[in-house]
Each structure stands twice: as C-alpha cells, then as structure tokens.
C-alpha positions as CSV (number, residue, x, y, z in Angstrom):
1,X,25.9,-8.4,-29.1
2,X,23.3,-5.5,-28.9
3,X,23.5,-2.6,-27.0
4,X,20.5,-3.5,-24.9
5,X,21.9,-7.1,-24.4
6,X,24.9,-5.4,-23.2
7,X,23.2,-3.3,-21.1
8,X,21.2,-6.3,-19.5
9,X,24.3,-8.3,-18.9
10,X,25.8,-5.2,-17.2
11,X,22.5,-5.2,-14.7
12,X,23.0,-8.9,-14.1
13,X,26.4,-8.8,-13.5
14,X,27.5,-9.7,-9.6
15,X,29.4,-6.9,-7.9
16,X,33.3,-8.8,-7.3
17,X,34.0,-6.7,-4.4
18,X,33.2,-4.6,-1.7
19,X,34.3,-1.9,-2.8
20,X,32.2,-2.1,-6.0
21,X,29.4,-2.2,-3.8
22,X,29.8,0.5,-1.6
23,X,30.4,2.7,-5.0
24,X,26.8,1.1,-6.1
25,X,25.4,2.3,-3.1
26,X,26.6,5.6,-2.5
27,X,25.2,7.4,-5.4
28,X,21.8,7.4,-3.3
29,X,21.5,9.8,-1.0
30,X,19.6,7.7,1.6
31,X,22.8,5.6,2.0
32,X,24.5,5.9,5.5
33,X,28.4,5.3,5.9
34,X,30.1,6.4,8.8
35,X,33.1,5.7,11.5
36,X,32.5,5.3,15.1
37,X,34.8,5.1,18.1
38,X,34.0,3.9,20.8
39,X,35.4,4.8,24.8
40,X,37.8,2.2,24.4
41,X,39.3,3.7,21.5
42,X,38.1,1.2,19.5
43,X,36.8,2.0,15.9
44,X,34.3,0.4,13.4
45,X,32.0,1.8,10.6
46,X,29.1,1.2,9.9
47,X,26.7,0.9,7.2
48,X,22.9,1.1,5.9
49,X,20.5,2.5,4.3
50,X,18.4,4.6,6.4
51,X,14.9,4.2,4.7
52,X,15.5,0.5,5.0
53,X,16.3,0.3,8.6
54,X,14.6,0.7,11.7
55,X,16.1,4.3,12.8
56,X,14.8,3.8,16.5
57,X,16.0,0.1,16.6
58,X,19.2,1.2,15.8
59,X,19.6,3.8,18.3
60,X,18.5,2.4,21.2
61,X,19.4,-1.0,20.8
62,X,23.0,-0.8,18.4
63,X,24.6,2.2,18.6
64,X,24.8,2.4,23.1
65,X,26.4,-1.4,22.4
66,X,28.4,-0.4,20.7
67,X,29.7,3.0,22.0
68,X,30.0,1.9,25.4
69,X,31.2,-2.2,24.8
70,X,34.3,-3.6,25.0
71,X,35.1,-5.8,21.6
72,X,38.1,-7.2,19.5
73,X,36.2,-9.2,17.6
74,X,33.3,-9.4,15.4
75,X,32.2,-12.3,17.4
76,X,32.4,-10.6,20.5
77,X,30.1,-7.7,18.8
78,X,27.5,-10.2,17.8
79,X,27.5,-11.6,21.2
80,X,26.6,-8.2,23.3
81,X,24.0,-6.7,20.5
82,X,20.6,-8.5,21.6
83,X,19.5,-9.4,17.7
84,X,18.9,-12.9,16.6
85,X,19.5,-12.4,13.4
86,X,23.1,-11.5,12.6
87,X,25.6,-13.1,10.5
88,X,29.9,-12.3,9.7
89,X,30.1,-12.6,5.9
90,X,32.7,-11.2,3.4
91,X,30.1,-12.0,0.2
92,X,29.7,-8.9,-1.5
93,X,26.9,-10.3,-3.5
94,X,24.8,-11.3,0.0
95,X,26.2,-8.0,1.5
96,X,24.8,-6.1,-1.2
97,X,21.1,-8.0,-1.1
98,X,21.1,-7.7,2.9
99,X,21.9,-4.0,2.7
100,X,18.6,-3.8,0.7
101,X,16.6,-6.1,2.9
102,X,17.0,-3.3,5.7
103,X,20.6,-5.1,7.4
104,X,23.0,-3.1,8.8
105,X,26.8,-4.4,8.0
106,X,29.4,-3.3,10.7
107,X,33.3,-3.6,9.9
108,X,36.1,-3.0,12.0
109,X,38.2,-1.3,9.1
110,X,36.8,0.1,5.9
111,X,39.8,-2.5,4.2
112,X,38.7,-5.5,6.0
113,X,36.0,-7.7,3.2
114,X,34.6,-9.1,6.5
115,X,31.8,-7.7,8.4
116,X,28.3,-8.1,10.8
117,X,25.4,-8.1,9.5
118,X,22.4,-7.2,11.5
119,X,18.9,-7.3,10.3
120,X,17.2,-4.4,11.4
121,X,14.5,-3.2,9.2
122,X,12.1,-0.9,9.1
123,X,8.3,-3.0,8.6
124,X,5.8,-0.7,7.2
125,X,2.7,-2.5,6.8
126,X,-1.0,-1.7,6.1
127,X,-3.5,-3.4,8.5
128,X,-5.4,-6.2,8.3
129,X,-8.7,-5.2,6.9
130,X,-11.6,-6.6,4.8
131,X,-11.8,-8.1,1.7
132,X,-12.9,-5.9,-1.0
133,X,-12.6,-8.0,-4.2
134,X,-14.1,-11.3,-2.2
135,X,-16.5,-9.6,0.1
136,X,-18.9,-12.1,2.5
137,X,-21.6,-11.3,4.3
138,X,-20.7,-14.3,6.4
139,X,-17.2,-16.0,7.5
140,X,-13.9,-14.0,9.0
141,X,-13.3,-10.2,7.4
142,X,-9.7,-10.7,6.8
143,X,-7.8,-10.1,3.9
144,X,-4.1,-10.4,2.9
145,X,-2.3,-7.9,2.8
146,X,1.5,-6.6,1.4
147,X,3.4,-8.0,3.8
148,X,4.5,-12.0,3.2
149,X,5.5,-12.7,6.5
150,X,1.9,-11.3,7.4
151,X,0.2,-13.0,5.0
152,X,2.4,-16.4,6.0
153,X,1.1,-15.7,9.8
154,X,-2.9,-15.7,8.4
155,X,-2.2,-19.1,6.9
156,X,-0.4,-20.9,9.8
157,X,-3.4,-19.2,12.2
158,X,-5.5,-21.2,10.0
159,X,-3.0,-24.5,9.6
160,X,-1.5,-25.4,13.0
161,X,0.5,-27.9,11.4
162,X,4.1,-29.1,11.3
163,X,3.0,-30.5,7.9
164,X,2.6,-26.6,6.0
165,X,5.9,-26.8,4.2
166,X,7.0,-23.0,2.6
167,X,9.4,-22.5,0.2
168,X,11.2,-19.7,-1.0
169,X,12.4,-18.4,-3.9
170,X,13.6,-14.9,-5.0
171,X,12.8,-13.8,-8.2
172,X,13.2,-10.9,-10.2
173,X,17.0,-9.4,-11.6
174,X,16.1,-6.3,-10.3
175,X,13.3,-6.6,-7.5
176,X,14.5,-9.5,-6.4
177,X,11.7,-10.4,-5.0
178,X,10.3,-13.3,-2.5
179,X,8.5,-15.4,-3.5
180,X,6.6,-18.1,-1.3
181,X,5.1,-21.6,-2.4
182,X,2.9,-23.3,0.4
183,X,1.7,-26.8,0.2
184,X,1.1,-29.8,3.0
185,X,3.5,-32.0,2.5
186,X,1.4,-35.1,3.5
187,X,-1.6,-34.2,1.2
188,X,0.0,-32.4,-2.1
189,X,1.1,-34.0,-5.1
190,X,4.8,-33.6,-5.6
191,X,4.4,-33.6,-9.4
192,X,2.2,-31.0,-8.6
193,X,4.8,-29.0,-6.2
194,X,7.6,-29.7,-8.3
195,X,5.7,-28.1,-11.6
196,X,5.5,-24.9,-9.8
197,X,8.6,-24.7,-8.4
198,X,10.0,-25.4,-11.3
199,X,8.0,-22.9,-13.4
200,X,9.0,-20.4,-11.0
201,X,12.7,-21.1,-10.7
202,X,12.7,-20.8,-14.5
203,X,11.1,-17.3,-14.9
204,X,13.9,-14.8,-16.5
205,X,12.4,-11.3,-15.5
206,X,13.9,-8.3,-14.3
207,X,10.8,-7.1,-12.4
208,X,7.9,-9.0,-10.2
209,X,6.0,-6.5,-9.0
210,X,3.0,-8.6,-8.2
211,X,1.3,-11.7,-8.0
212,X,-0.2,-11.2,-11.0
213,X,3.0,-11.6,-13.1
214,X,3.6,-14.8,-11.4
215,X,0.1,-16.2,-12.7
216,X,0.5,-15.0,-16.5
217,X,4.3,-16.7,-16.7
218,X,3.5,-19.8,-14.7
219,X,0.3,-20.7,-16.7
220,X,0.2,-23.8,-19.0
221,X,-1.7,-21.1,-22.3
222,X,-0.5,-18.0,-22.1
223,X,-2.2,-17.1,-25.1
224,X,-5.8,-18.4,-23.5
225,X,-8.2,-15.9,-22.6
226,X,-9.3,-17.7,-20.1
227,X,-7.3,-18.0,-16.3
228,X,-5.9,-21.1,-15.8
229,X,-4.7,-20.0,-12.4
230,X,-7.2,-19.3,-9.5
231,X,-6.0,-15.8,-7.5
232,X,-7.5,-14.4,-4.7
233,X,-7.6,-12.1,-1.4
234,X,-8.8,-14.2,0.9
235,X,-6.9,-16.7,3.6
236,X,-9.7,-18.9,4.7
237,X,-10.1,-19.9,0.5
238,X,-6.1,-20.3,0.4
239,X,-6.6,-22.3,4.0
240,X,-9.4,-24.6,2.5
241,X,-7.0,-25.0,-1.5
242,X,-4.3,-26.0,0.7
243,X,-6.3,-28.8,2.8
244,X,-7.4,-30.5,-0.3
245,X,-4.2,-30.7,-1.3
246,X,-3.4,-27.8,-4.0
247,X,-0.6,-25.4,-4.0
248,X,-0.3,-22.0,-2.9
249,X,2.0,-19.2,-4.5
250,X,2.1,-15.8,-2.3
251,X,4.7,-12.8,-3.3
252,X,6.2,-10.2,-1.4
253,X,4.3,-6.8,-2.0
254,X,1.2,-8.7,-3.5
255,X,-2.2,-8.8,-1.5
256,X,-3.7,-11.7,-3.5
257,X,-2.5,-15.4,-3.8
258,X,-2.8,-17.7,-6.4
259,X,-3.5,-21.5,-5.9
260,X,-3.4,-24.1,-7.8
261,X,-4.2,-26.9,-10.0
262,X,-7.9,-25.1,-10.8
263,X,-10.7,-26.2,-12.7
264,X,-12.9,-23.6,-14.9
265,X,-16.0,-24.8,-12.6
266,X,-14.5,-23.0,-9.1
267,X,-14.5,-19.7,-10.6
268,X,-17.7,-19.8,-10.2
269,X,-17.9,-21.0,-6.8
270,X,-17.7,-18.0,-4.4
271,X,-15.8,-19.2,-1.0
272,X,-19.2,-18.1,1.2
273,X,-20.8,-20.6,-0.8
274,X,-19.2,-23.3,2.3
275,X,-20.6,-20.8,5.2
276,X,-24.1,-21.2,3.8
277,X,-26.4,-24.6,4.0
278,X,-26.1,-27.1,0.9
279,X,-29.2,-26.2,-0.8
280,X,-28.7,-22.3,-0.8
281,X,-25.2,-22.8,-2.1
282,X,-25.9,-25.0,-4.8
283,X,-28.9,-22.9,-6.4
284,X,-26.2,-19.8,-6.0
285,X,-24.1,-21.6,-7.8
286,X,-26.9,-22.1,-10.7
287,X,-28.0,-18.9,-10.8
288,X,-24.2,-17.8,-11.2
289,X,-23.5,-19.9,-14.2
290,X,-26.6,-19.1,-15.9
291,X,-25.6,-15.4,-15.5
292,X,-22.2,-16.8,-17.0
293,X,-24.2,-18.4,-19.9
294,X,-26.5,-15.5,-20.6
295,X,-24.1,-12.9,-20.7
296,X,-22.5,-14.5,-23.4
297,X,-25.3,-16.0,-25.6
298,X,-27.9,-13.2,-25.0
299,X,-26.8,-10.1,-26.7
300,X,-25.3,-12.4,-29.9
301,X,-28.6,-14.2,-29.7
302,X,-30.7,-10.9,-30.4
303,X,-28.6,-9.9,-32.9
304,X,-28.9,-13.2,-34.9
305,X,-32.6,-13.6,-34.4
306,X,-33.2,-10.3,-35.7
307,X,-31.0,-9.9,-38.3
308,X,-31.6,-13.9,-39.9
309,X,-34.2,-15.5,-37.5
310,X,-37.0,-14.0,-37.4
311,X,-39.2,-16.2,-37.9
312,X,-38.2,-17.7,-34.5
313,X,-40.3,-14.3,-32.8
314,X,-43.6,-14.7,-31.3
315,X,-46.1,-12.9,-33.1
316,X,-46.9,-10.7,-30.2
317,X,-43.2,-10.5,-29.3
318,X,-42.5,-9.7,-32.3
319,X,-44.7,-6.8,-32.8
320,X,-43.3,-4.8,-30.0
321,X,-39.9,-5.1,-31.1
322,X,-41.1,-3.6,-34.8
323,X,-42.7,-0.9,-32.5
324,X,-39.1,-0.6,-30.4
325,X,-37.2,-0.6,-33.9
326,X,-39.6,1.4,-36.2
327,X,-37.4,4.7,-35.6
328,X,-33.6,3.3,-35.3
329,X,-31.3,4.0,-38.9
330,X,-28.8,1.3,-37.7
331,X,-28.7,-2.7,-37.7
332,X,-28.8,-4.8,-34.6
333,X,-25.3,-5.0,-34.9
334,X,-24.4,-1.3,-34.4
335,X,-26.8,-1.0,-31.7
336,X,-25.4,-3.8,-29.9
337,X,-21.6,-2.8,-30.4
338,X,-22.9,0.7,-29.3
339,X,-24.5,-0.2,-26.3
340,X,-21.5,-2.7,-24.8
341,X,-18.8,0.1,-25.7
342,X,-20.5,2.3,-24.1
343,X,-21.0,-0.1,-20.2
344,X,-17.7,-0.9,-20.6
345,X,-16.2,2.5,-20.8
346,X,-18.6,3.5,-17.9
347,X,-16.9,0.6,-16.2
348,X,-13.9,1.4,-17.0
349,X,-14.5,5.1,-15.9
350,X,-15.7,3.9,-12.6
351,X,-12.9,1.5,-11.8
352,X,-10.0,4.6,-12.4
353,X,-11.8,7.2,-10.9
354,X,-12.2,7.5,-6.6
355,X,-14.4,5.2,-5.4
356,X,-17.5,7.6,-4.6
357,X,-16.5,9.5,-7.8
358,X,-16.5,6.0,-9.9
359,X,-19.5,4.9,-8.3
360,X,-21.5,8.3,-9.3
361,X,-19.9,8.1,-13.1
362,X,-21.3,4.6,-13.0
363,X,-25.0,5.1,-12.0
364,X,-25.7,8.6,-13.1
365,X,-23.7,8.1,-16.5
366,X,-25.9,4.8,-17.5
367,X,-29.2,6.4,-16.5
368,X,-28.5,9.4,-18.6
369,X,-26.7,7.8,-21.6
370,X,-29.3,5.4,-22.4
371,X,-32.1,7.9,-21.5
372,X,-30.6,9.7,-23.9
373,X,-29.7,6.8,-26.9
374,X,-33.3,5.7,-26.7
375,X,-35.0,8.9,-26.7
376,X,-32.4,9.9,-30.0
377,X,-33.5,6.8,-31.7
378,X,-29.7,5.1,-31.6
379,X,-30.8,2.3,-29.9
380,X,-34.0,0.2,-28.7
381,X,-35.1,0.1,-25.5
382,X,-35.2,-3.7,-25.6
383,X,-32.0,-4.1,-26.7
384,X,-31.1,-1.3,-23.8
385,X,-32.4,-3.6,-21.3
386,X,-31.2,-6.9,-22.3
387,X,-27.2,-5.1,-22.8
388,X,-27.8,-4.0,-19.4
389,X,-29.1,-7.4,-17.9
390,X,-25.4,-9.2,-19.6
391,X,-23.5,-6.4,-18.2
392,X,-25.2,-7.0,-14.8
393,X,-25.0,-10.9,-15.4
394,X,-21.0,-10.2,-15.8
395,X,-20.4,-9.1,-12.7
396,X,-21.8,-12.0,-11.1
397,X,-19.1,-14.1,-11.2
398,X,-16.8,-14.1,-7.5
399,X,-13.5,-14.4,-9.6
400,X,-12.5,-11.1,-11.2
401,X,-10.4,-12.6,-14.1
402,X,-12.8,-14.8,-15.2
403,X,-15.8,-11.6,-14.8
404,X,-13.1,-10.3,-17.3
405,X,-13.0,-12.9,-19.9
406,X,-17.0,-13.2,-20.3
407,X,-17.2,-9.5,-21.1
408,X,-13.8,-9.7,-23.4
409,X,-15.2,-13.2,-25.1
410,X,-18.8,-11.3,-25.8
411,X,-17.7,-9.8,-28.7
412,X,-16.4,-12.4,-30.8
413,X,-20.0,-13.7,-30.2
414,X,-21.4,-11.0,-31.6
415,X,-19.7,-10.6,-34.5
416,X,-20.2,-14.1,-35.6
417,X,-23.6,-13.6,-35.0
418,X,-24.2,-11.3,-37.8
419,X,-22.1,-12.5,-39.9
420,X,-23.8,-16.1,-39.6
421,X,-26.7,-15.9,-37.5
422,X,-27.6,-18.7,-34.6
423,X,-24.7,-20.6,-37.0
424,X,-22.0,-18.6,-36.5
425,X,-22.8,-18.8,-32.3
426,X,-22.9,-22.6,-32.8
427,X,-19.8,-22.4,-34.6
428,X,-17.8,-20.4,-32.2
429,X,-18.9,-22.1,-29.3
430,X,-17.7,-25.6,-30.5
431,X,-14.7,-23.3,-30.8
432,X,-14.6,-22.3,-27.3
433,X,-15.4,-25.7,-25.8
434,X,-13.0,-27.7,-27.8
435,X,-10.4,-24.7,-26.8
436,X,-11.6,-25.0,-22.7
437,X,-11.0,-29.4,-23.3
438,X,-7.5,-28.6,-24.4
439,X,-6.1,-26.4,-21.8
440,X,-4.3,-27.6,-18.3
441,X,-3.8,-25.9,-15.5
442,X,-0.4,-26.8,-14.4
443,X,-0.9,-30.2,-16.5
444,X,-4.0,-31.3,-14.4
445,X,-7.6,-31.5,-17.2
446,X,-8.9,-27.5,-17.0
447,X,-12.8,-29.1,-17.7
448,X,-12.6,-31.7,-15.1
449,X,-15.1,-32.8,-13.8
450,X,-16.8,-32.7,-16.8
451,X,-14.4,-33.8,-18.7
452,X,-12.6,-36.0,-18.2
453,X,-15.9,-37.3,-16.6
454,X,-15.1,-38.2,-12.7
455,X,-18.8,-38.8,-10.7
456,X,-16.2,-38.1,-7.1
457,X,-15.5,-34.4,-8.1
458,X,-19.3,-33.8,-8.7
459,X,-19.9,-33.3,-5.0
460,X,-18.3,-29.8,-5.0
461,X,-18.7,-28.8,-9.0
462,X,-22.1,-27.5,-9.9
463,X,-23.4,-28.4,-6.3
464,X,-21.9,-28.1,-3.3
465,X,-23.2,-31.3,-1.5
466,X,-23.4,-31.4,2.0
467,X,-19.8,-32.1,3.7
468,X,-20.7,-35.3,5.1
469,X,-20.5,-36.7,1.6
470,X,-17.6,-34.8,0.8
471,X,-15.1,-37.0,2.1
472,X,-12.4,-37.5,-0.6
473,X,-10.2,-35.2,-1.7
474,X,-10.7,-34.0,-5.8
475,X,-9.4,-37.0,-7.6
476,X,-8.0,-34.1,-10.3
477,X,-5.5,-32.9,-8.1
478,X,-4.1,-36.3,-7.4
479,X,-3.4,-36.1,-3.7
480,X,-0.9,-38.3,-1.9
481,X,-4.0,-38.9,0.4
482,X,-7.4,-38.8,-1.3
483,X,-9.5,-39.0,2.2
484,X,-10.6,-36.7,4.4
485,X,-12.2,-38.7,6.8
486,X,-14.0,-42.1,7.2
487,X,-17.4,-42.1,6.4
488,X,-17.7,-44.9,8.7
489,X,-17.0,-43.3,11.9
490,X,-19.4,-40.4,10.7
491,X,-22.4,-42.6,10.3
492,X,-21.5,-44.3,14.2
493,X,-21.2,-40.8,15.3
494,X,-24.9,-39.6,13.7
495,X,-26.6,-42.8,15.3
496,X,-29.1,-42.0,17.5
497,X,-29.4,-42.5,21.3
498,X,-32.0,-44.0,21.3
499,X,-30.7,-47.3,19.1
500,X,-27.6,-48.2,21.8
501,X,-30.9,-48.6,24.4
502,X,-32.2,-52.3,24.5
C-alpha cells in the first residue's frame, strides 16, 4: 500500500469512540466543551462548535432550561427544551456528523457514550435575488441560491404537490455534502430516477463543492466536449423539467441545478422563450441556432476560401478583400488564430476582473486592440469584423456550457480548414455529428428529436408551438404518463358561444 493510499484510508476511517471524537474536534479552536451545574446540583456538559451553532438560540432558549430545570434523565431534558429536532444517540460516527451540521450534544457525564442531540444551527444565507447567468426581461426574478432547503422551498412554491418526491444523499469523504434529487413520482421514469441515483450513490470523491462536480461525474462521455447535462439558476426552468417528467439534482452550497435527461436542441432554448407568444419564440430560437452555426463555420470558412477557394469570391467581393489584404505579411490562418486568441483573453480578462472593471477591459480593450492590429497591418479589417460577429454569435446561446463548447470547438475548425480547405470543414463536421448521434444523456438519444426521428418532440425543438398543441409529454424522456391534458376538452372549452345558441 502507498503512502497516499494509507493516508486516504486514514481520512475514511470511522471514529470507534467518543472519545476519538472529542480528540478530533478539540484541536479547533472554535470547538466548545464545557460542564454545567445546574440549581439542583445537577451536572451535564455540553458540547458544540460555536460557528456552527446558533449562539443566541442557545442562550435564550437552552442554557435557562437547563440551568433552572429539574432532570434525571436525558428524556426528561428533551422534554422541557422547546426543539423539535433532538435525538439520544451513543453513535460516534452520527455524533461526529451532527456536531458539524450545527447540533449541540449534551451528556450527563463526560464517561457516559450516550447523549442529546439538539439541532441548533446557525443559517447564514444570501437573499433571494435575480438571475444573473439566466436573466429575463419577462417571468419571476428569482434565483437559487446556496442554501438547499431554500432552494427546495422555491420548488415546492412552484409544485404544490404530494407527488414531488426528494431524495437525499450525502456525498463527499470529506464535505460530506447533501445532495438532493427531485422528481414527480407519478410522471418520471424510474429507469430514469434510478440512473441518477445510482450514478450518484456511486461517486468516490473526497470533495463536492458544487453542482458542477456532480454534472461532470454523473455524465454518460466524460470525455465529450459537449454537456450532456442541462444546469441552470433558475426555479421556474427546474419547475417546468420537473412537470414533464425529468429529474432534478440540487446540492448543498450550489446555486445552480442540473436536470435531466437533456437533448442538445434545449440549450438553445432560453426559458423566456415560454413567456413570449409562439411566433416570437420560435424565430428566437432560429436566430439563436444560426448564431450557433455561424460561429463555428464562419471564421473556418474565410480561412478555406482564401487560402484554397478562391475562385468561390465574387469579383467585386473579391477585389476589396485584395485591397483589405494587400499590406498583411501573414496567411489567413495567423490572422484568424490572432484575432480569436486575442477575444478570448479579453473575455477571459473581463470574466476575472470586478464586474465594472471586466466590463471596461472588455469594451475599451477590443476597440483599441483591433484599432490598433488593422492600422499595423496584422490583420484585415474584414477578417476583424467577421471574428468579432462569431465572438458576438457565441454568446448568444442561454446555456453557458454549451456558449463554452462553440468557442472551444472553433478551433479545430479552423485548423482543418487550412490544412484542407472547405474539405477538411466537411470532414470534421461528419466528425462532430456522428460524435453528437453517439452520446446519451443519462442513456436517453442526446440528438433526439432529430435523431432518432420522433414528429411528437418537434412541437418544442426548433419551434416552440403554441401550448395548446403541446399536450404530450417528450416521448424521449419516457414518462410514466405521456399526457398533459386532453385535447378534447380543450377544443369544448374554445367553442364559441355563439354555437350552443339554436
């Protein structure tokens, strides 16, 4: 056995006795152990750490108990403290992962293994406030936040339902974190809930820190560029996932959810698109995946025409690019690789730095570097301008992964580009598509609805048809109940009043 295998096994291994514990515990100076007696004469200790627990909770609703009460037992201590919560254990595995969770264990003697434990912690929680990744103009301004038992109270606001089924799961050698998975028992899959569980029960990991290391160990490629898991910050989307049937995946200390099964088509679907009429939401949802498509192909495209096809130019096209090019030492290529190193390190830049800071970097920095590039022959403006447009065309899509993956996948384009011209693109993309047909999402088709081919899960793919039309569930996530409502009663109901009059 290695050292560091040794040393793993040490962290894993559960404390035998009380004792152990309390040695664990007291090397941290926030740790509070002391012994009480009462007016009766009576003595107890307690113990806590004091960052974990409510300090005004425990003095005026704990300590005058138990100062001033009359007590043999530790039954007759849980009766007179008004907490719901308490429990008499002699576990020192669940004593120690109370203590953590902000419980407060009381003993009558330091020898005795058994004990009360009161919860009593201390809830510091950041408000409510608006969504900054997933930002609508219209629908509710809430986001989730740390908190899971906040986050759990947005989602049952939303589902006032017996039905909304959580489970819990704690996670993590070290953080031992919780973890929640939500579905509707009546609507979801159980092959569906049972992956994830599973999946989740199964991840060996000292640390989960976020949501996000959830998604990358739970996902069916983990090599794939692309997400195969849909994440995001808002509770009416999670709501809505949940409704039709998917399942839901929230973790303590994370403000951003993950549903699924997903399909590659919703992460271009931004959750406004269902506050706004049919018509405007589907040509949205157009213009977004021709962003998608010329983000990619458009930079890749210039460099192949120009450096194999050009012949492929229109003659008065292509005399303003001679004109635009006449001064520049370096191929396409180099300009091209140039100008996307150079908006993605401005991005980059803005993301780390303070938001007005970042925002400042961001605008003045572009202005001035490619001011600058064109004026010192580097680059063209064309080029200049067509870079920017993809770069702007990135940042169109409402899922931030995915925005991540078109500007990661962009140069592999480009490369194969000049090394084969409008070949190599063709090439690469039969790469990527046969790549997107093989990958799952947690065993449900990744490409569905286009392939395989299902005319049902059209109505809400590149369109968002109008809801009375929408009423079966996505046959893709295989729901114990595929319909939403009866399309009979609907047309009854949108008869007019005028055709029950004889």
């Amino acid at each position: 056995m290695t050292k560091s295998n040794k040393v793993s096994d040490d962290l894993r291994r559960p404390k035998e006795s009380l004792s152990e514990v309390f040695r664990a515990c007291e090397k941290s100076q926030d740790f509070v152990r002391h012994t009480l007696t009462t007016q009766y004469e009576q003595t107890f200790t307690y113990t806590f750490f004091e960052t974990m627990v409510d300090g005004q909770l425990f003095k005026e609703q704990i300590l005058p108990v138990l100062q001033k009460g009359s007590f043999s037992t530790l039954r007759d201590v849980k009766s007179l403290i008004p907490i719901e919560d308490t429990e008499i254990s002699a576990d020192p595995i669940e004593i120690e992962k109370r203590l953590i969770s902000g419980y407060i264990f009381i003993q009558f003697e330091k020898a005795d293994p058994y004990g009360l434990l009161l919860r009593a912690p201390s809830v510091e929680r950041r408000a409510v406030t608006v969504p900054e990744v997933e930002y609508s103009v219209l629908g509710p301004k809430e986001s989730f936040v740390e908190n899971l038992d906040v986050n759990l109270h947005l989602l049952r606001r939303r589902l006032k339902i017996a039905e909304l089924t959580v489970e819990n799961i704690t996670v993590g050698s070290l953080t031992n974190t919780r973890v929640s998975v939500l579905y509707l028992s009546h609507i979801a899959n159980s092959e569906n809930v049972n992956t994830v569980l599973q999946r989740i029960r199964d991840i060996d990991y000292d640390e989960i820190i976020d949501s996000s290391y959830i998604n990358q160990m739970i996902e069916d490629n983990k090599h794939s560029p692309f997400p195969q898991l849909l994440d995001t910050e808002r509770p009416d989307r999670v709501a809505s996932e949940l409704s039709r049937g998917k399942v839901a995946v929230l973790v303590d200390g994370s403000p951003t959810a993950i549903t699924t099964p997903t399909r590659f088509i919703e992460f271009f679907s931004a959750f406004e698109d269902y506050y706004l009429s049919w018509h405007i939401a589907s040509i949205y949802r157009l213009i977004r995946l021709f962003a998608v498509l010329f983000s990619i192909f458009a930079t890749s495209l210039y460099v192949a025409v120009l450096t194999y096809h050009t012949e492929l130019i229109p003659m008065d096209l292509l005399s303003t690019l001679v004109i635009s090019r006449e001064d520049i030492p370096f191929p396409p290529i180099i300009e091209a690789l140039f100008l996307e190193l150079t908006i993605d390190l401005l991005r980059e830049a803005g993301a780390r730095l303070p938001s007005k800071v970042g925002q400042t970097i961001g605008i003045v920095g572009g202005i001035v570097i490619g001011t600058a590039a064109v004026e010192a022959s580097l680059t063209s403006n064309i080029l200049l301008i067509v870079v920017a447009l993809s770069a702007l065309a990135s940042f169109a899509t409402p899922i931030y992964r995915i925005g991540n993956t078109i500007r990661l996948i962009r140069f592999p384009f480009l490369i194969f580009a000049q090394i084969w011209g409008i070949i190599g693109i063709t090439i690469l993309s039969m790469f990527m598509i046969i790549h997107l047909l093989t990958l799952k999402s947690i065993g449900r088709p990744y490409l569905e609805p286009i392939f395989p081919p299902r005319s049902n899960d059209l109505r809400d793919a590149f369109f968002r048809l109008p809801f009375s039309l929408q009423f079966k569930r996505s046959t893709y996530v295989q729901p114990e109940h595929g319909k939403r409502f009866s399309i009979r009663e609907l047309l009854n109901k949108n008869e007019d009043i005028d055709e029950h009059i004889d």
